[in-house]
GULO-867125 format. One record per residue (C-alpha): x, y negated, z negated. Coordinates in steps of 0.5 Angstrom, whole numbers. Layout:
REM GULO-867125
<site><xx>X</xx><yy>Y</yy><zz>Z</zz></site>
...
This chain:
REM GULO-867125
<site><xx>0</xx><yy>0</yy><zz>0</zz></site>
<site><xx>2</xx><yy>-7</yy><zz>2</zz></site>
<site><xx>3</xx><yy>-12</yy><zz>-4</zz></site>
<site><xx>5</xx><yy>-20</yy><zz>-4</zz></site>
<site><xx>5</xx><yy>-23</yy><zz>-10</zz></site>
<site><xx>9</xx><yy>-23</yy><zz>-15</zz></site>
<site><xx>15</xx><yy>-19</yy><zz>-12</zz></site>
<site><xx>15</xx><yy>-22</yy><zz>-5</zz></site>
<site><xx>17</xx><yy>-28</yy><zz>-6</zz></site>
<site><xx>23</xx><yy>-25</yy><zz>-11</zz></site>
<site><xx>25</xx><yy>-20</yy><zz>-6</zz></site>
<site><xx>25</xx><yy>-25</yy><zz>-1</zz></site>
<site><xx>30</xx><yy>-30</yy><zz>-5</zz></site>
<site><xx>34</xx><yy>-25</yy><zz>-8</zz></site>
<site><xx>35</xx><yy>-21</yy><zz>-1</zz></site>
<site><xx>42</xx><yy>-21</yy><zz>3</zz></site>
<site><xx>45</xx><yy>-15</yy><zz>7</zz></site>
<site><xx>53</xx><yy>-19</yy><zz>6</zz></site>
<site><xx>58</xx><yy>-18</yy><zz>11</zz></site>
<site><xx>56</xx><yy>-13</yy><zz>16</zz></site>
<site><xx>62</xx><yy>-9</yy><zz>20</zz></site>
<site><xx>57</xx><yy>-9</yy><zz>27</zz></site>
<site><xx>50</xx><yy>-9</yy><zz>29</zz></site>
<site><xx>46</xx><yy>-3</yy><zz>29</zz></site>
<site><xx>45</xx><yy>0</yy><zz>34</zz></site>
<site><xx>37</xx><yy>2</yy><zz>34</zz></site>
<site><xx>34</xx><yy>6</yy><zz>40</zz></site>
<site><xx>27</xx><yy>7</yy><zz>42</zz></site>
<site><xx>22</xx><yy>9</yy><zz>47</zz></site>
<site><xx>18</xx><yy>5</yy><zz>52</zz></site>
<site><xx>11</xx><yy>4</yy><zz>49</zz></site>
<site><xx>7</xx><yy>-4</yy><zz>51</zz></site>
<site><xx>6</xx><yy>-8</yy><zz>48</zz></site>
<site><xx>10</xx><yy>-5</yy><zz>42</zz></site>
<site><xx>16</xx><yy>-3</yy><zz>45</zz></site>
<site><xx>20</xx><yy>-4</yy><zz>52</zz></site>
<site><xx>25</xx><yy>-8</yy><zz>55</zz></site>
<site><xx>27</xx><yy>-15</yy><zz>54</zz></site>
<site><xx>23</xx><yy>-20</yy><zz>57</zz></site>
<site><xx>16</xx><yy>-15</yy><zz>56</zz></site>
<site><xx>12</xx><yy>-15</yy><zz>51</zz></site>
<site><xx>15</xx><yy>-11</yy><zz>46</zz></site>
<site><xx>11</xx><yy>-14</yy><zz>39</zz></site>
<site><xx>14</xx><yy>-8</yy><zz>33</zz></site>
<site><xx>22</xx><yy>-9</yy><zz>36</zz></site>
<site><xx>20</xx><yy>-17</yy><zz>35</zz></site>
<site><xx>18</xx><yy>-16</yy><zz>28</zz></site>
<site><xx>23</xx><yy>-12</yy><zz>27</zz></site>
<site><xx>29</xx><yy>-15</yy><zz>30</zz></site>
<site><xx>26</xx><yy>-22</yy><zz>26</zz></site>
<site><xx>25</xx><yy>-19</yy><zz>20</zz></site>
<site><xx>32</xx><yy>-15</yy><zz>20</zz></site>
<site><xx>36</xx><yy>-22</yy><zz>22</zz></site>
<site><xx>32</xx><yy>-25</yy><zz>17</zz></site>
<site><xx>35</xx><yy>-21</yy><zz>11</zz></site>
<site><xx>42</xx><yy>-22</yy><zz>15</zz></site>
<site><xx>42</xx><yy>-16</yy><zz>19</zz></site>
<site><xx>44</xx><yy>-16</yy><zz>26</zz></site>
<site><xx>41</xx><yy>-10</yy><zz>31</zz></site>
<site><xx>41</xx><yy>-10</yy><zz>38</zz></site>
<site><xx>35</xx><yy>-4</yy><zz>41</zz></site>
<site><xx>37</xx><yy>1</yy><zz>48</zz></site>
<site><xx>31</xx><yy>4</yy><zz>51</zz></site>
<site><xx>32</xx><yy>11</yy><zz>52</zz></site>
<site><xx>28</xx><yy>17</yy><zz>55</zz></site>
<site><xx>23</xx><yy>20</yy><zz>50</zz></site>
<site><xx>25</xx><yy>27</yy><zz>52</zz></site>
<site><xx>32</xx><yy>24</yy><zz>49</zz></site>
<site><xx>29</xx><yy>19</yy><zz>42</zz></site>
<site><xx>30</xx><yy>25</yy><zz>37</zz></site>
<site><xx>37</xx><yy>28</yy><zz>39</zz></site>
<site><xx>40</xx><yy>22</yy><zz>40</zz></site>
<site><xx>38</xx><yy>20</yy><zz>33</zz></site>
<site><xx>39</xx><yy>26</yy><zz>30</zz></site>
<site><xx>47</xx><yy>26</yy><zz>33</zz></site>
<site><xx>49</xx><yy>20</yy><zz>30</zz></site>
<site><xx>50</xx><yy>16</yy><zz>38</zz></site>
<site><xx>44</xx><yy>11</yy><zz>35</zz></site>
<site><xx>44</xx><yy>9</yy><zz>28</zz></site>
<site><xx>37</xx><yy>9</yy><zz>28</zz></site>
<site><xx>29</xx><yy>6</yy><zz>30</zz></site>
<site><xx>26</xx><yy>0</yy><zz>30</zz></site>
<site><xx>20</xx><yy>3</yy><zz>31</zz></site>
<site><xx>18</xx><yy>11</yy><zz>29</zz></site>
<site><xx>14</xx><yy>16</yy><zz>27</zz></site>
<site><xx>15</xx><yy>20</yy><zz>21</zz></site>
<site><xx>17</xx><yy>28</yy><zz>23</zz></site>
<site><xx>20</xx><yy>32</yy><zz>19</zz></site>
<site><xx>26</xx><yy>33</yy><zz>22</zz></site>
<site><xx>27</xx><yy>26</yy><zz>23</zz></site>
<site><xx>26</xx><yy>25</yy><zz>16</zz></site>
<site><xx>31</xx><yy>29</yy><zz>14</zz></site>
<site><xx>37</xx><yy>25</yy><zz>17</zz></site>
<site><xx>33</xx><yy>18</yy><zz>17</zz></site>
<site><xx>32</xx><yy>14</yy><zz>11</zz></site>
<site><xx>24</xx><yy>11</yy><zz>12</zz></site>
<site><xx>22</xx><yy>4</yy><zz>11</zz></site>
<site><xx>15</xx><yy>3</yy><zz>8</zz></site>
<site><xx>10</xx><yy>2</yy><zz>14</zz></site>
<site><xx>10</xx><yy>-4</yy><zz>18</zz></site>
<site><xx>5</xx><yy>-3</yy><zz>23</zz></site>
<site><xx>0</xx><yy>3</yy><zz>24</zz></site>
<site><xx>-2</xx><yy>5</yy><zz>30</zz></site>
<site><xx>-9</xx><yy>8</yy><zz>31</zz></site>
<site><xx>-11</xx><yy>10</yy><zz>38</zz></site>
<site><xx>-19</xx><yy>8</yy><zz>41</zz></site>
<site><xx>-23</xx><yy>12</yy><zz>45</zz></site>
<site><xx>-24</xx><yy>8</yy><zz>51</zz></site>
<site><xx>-30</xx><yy>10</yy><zz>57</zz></site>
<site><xx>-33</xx><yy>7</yy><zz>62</zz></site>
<site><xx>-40</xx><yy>3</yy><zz>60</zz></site>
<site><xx>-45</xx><yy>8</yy><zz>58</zz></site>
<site><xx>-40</xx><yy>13</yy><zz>55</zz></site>
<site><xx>-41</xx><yy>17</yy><zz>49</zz></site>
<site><xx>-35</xx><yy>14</yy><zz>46</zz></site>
<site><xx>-37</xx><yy>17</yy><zz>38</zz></site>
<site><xx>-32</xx><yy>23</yy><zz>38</zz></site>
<site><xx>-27</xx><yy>24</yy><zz>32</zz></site>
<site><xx>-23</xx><yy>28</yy><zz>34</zz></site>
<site><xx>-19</xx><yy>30</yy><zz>42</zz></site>
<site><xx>-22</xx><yy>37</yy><zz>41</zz></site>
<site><xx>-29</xx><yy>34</yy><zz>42</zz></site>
<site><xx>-27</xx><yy>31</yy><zz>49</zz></site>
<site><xx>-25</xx><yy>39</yy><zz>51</zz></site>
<site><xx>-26</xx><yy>38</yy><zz>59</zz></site>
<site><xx>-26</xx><yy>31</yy><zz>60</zz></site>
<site><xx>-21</xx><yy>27</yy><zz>64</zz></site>
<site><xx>-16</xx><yy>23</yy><zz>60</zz></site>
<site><xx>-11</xx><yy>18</yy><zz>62</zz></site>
<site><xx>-5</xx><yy>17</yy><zz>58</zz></site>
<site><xx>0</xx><yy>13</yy><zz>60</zz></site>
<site><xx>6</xx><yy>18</yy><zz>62</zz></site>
<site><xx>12</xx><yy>18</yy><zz>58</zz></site>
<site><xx>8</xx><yy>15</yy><zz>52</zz></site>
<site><xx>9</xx><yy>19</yy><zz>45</zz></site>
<site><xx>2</xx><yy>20</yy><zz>43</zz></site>
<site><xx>4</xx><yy>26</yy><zz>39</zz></site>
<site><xx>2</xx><yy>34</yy><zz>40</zz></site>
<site><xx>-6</xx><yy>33</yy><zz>39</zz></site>
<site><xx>-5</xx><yy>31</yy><zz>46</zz></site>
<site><xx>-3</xx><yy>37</yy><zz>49</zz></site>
<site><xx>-8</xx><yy>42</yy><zz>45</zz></site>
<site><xx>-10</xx><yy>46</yy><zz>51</zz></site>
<site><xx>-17</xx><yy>46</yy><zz>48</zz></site>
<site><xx>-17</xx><yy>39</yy><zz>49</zz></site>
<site><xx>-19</xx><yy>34</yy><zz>54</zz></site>
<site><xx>-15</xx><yy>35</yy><zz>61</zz></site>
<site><xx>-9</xx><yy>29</yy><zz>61</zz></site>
<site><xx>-9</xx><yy>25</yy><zz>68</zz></site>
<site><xx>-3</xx><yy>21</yy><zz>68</zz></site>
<site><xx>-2</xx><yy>14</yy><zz>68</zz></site>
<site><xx>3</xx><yy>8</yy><zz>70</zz></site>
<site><xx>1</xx><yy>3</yy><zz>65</zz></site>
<site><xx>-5</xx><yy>1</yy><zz>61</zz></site>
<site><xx>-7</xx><yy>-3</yy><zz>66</zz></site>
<site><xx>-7</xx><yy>3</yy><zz>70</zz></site>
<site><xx>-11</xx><yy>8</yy><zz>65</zz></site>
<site><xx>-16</xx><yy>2</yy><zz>65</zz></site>
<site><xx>-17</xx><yy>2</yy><zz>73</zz></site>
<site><xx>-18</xx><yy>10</yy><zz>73</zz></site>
<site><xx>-23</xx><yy>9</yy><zz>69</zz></site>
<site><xx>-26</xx><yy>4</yy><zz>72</zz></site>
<site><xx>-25</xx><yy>7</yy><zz>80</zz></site>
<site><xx>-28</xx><yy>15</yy><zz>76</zz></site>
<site><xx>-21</xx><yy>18</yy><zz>76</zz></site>
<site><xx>-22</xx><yy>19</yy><zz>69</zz></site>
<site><xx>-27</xx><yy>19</yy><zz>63</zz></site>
<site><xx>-23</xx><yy>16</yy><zz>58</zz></site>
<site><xx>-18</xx><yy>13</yy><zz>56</zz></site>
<site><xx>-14</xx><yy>13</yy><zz>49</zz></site>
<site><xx>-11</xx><yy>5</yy><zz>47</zz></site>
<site><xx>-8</xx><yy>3</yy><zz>40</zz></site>
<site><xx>-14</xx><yy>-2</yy><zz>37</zz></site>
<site><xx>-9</xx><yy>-8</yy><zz>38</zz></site>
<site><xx>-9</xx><yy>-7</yy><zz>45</zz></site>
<site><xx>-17</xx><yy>-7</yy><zz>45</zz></site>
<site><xx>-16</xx><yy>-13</yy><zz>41</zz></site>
<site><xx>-13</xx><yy>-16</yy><zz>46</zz></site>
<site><xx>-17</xx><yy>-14</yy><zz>51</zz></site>
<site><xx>-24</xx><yy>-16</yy><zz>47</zz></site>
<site><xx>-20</xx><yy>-23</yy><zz>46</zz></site>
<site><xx>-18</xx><yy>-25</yy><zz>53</zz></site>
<site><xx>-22</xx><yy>-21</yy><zz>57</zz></site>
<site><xx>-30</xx><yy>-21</yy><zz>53</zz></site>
<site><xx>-34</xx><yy>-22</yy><zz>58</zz></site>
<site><xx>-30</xx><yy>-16</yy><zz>64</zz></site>
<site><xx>-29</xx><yy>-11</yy><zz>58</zz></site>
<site><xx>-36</xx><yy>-12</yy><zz>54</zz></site>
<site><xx>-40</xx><yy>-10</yy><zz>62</zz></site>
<site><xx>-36</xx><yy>-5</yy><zz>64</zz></site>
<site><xx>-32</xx><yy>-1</yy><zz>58</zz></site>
<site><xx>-34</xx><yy>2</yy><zz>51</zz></site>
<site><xx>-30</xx><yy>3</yy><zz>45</zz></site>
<site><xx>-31</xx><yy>7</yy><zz>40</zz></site>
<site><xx>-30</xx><yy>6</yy><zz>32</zz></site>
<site><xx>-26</xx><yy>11</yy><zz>29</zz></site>
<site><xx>-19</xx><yy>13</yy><zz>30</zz></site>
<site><xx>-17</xx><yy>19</yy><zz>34</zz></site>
<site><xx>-10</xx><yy>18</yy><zz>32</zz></site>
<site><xx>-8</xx><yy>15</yy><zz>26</zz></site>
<site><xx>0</xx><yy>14</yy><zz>26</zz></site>
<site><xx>4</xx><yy>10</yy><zz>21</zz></site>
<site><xx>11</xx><yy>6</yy><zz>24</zz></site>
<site><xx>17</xx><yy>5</yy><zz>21</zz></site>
<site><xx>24</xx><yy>2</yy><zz>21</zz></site>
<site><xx>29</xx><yy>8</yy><zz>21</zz></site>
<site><xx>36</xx><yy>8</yy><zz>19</zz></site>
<site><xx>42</xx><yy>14</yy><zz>19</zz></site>
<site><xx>42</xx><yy>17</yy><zz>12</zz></site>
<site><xx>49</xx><yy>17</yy><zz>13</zz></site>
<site><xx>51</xx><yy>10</yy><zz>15</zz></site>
<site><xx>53</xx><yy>6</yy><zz>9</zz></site>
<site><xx>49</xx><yy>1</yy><zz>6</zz></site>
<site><xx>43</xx><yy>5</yy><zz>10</zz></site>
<site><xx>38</xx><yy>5</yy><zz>5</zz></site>
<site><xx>39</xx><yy>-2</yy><zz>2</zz></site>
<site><xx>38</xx><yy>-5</yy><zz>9</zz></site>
<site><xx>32</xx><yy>-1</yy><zz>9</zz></site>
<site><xx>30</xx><yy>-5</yy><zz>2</zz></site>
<site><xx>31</xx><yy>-11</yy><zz>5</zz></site>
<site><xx>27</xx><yy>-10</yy><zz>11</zz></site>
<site><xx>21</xx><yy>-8</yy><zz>7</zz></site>
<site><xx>21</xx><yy>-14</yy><zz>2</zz></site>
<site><xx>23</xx><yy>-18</yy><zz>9</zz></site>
<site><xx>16</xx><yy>-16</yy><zz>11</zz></site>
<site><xx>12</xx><yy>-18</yy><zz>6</zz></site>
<site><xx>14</xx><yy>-24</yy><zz>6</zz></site>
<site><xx>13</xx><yy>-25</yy><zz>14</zz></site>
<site><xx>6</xx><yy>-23</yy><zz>12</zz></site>
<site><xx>6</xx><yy>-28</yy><zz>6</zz></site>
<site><xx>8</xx><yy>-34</yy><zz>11</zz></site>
<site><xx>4</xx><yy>-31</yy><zz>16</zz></site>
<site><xx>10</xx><yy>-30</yy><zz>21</zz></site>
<site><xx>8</xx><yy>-23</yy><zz>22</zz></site>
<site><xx>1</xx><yy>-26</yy><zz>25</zz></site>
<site><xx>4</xx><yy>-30</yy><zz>30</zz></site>
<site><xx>9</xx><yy>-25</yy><zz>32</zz></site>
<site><xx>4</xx><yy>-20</yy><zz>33</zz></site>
<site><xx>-2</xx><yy>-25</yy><zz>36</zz></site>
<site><xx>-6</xx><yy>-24</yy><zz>30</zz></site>
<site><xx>-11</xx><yy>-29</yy><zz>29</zz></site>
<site><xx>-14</xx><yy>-26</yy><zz>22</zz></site>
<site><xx>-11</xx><yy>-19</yy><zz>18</zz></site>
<site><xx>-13</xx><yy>-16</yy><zz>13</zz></site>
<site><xx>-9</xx><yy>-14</yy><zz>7</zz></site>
<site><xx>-8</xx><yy>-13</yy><zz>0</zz></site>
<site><xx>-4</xx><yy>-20</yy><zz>-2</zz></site>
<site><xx>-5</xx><yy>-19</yy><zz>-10</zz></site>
<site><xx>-4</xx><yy>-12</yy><zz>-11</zz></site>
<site><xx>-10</xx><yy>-10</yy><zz>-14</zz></site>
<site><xx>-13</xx><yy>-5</yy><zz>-9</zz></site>
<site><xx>-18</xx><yy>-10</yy><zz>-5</zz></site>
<site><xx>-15</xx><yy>-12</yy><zz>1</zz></site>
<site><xx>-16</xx><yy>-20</yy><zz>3</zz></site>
<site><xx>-16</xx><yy>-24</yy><zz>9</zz></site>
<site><xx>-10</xx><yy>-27</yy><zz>11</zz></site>
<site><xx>-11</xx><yy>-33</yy><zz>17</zz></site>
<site><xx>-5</xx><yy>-34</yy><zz>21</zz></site>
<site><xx>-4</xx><yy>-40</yy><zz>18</zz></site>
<site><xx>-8</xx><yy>-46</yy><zz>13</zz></site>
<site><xx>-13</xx><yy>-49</yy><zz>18</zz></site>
<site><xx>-17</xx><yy>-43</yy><zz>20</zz></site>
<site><xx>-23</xx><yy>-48</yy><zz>22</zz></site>
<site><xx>-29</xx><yy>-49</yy><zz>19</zz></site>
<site><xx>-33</xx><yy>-42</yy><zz>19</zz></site>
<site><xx>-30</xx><yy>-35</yy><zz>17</zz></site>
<site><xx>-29</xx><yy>-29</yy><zz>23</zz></site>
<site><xx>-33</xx><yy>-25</yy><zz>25</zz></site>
<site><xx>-28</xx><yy>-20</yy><zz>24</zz></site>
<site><xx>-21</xx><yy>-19</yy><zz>21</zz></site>
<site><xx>-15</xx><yy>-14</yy><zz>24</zz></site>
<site><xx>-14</xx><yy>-9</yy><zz>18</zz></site>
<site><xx>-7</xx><yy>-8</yy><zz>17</zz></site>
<site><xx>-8</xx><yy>0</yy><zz>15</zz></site>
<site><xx>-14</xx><yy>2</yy><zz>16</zz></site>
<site><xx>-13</xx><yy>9</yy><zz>11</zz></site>
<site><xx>-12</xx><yy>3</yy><zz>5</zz></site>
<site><xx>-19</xx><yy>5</yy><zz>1</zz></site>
<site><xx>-21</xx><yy>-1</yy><zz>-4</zz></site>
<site><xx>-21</xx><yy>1</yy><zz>-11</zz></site>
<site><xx>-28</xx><yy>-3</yy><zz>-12</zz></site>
<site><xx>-33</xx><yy>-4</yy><zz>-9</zz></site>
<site><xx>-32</xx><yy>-11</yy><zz>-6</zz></site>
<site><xx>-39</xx><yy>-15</yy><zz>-5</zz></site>
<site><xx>-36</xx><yy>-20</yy><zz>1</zz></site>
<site><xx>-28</xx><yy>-21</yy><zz>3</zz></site>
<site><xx>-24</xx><yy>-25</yy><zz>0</zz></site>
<site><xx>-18</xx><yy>-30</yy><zz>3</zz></site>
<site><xx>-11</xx><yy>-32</yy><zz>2</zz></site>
<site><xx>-10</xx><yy>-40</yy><zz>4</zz></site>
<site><xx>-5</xx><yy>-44</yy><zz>0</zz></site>
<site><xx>-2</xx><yy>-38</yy><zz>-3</zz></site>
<site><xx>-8</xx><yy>-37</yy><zz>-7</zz></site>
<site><xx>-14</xx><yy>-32</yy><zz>-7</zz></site>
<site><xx>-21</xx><yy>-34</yy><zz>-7</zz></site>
<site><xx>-27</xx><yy>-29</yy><zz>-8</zz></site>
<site><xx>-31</xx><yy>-31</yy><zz>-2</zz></site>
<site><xx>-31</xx><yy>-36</yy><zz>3</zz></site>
<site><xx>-36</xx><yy>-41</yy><zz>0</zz></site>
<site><xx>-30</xx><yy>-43</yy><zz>-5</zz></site>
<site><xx>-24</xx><yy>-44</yy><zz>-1</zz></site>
<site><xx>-23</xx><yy>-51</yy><zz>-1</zz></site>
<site><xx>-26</xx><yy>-56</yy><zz>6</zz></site>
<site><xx>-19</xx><yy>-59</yy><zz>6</zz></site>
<site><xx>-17</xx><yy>-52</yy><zz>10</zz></site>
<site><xx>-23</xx><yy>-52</yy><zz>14</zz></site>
<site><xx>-22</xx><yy>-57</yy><zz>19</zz></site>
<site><xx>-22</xx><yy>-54</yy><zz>27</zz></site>
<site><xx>-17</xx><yy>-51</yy><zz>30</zz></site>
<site><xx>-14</xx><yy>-56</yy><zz>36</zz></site>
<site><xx>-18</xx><yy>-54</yy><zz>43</zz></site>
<site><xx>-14</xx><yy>-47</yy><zz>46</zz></site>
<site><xx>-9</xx><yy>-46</yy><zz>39</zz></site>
<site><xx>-11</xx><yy>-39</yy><zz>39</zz></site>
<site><xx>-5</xx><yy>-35</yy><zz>39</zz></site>
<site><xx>-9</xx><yy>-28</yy><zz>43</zz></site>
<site><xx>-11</xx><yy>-33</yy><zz>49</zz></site>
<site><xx>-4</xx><yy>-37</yy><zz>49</zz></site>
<site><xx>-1</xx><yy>-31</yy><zz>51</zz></site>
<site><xx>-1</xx><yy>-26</yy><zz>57</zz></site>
<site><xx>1</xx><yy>-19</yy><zz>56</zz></site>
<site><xx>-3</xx><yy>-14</yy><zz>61</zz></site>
<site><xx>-5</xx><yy>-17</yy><zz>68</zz></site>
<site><xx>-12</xx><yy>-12</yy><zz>68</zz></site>
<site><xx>-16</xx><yy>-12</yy><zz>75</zz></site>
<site><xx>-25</xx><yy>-11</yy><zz>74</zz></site>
């Protein structure tokens, strides 16, 4: 669970790796809008690059081969990832940071679609187009499951759908958010999109268990990014106007505007940080992190902080990262 208040802030002002004999050198699989070359999008090794030099860490990333991601890692030709999941083998010789980033993977259909199924099993049969090369995991590959037809990018699984070359198709919920924000009247006409994740995987920062000093820059990263969210860096980084997370450690979770002059109204929805954090209680209506402080609802947070944004100063429609055809 993710916390900011107090320990963010000690954390933070407490937080520096020294001299370092090199950069790390990082590698990582292409995966848009998280992970690619320089000059695409690349959201999780922007966070990560940013919170690395924040703590004084310098690190460069190589894109390599995703059949090559874990042999290289486990040999010691790269120091570690910005941007991993968790598997055994890979723990065993990687030190993990505290989730950054979770990827939960949507279902996407056609307008008209059932997109209710909660698992791949219940797509058994059905044409799914999955960007090839991408590491959706082995839930994917069941030979019960739903027949994979492959795919360029995500823009490429979007016109499969749409020219009926597949059924569906699996997009992590940022990039639905972003489709939402940037294409609401296309998407809303001609797509649906389920609610409940098919794959949940949460992404980490990995480091070589046998490089010195691993497992603290490790700790430093971790308290870097607390305090991202804290300063509400880690939003824009990642194009977010709203997140949910939990700034004061108590189990509930808050609503966390890009910065202090959200406008007048609160959203209609908030990008949850972690989908699996479970409130400890009951929580009748959200509460809101501004000023570096919490208010229990919308009513109380002070006027000073609800004058409208300037016309066009919402981060997702600044920023083009697919080019979709409709």
């Amino acid at each position: 669970m993710i916390f900011l208040l107090p320990i963010a802030a000690f954390l933070v002002s407490t937080a520096s790796a020294g001299s370092q004999a090199r950069a790390l050198r990082l590698a990582s699989t292409e995966w848009s809008p998280f992970t690619n070359e320089q000059g695409k999008a690349r959201f999780a090794l922007e966070l990560v690059q940013t919170a690395l030099d924040r703590a004084g860490i310098d690190s460069n990333t190589t894109i390599v081969d995703e059949g090559r991601l874990t042999p290289v890692l486990l040999n010691g030709e790269f120091d570690g990832s910005a941007a991993l999941w968790k598997n055994e083998a890979r723990e065993r010789a990687l030190f993990y940071s505290q989730p950054y980033l979770e990827n939960r993977l949507m279902l996407v259909g056609r307008k008209g679609s059932d997109v209710s199924a909660k698992t791949l099993a219940e797509l058994g049969g059905k044409r799914l187009a999955l960007v090839e090369g991408y590491a959706y995991g082995d839930k994917v590959t069941n030979p019960n499951g739903p027949i994979v037809v492959p795919s360029d990018s995500e823009e490429d699984s979007i016109q499969k759908l749409l020219d009926y070359s597949a059924d569906y198709t699996l997009m992590d919920e940022l990039v639905v958010e972003y489709i939402l924000k940037n294409h609401a009247t296309e998407a809303q006409s001609r797509l649906v999109f389920g609610s409940t994740p098919l794959i949940i995987r949460t992404l980490h920062l990995a480091i070589n268990r046998t490089l010195p000093g691993a497992q603290r820059m490790i700790d430093l990263f971790n308290a870097e990014v607390l305090g991202m969210i804290a300063d509400r860096s880690y939003h824009r980084m990642l194009r977010l106007d709203w997140l949910s997370a939990d700034v004061d450690g108590d189990g509930v979770e808050e609503y966390v505007p890009r910065d202090d002059q959200p406008g007048p109204s609160p959203p209609e929805h908030s990008y949850k940080l972690f989908a699996g954090q479970a409130p400890s209680a009951p929580v009748a209506s959200p509460r809101f992190y501004l000023g570096g402080k919490v208010y229990p609802n919308w009513v109380s947070v002070p006027e000073s902080y609800k004058h409208p944004r300037p016309p066009g100063a919402s981060i997702g429609t600044e920023i083009s990262i697919f080019t979709f055809r409709w």
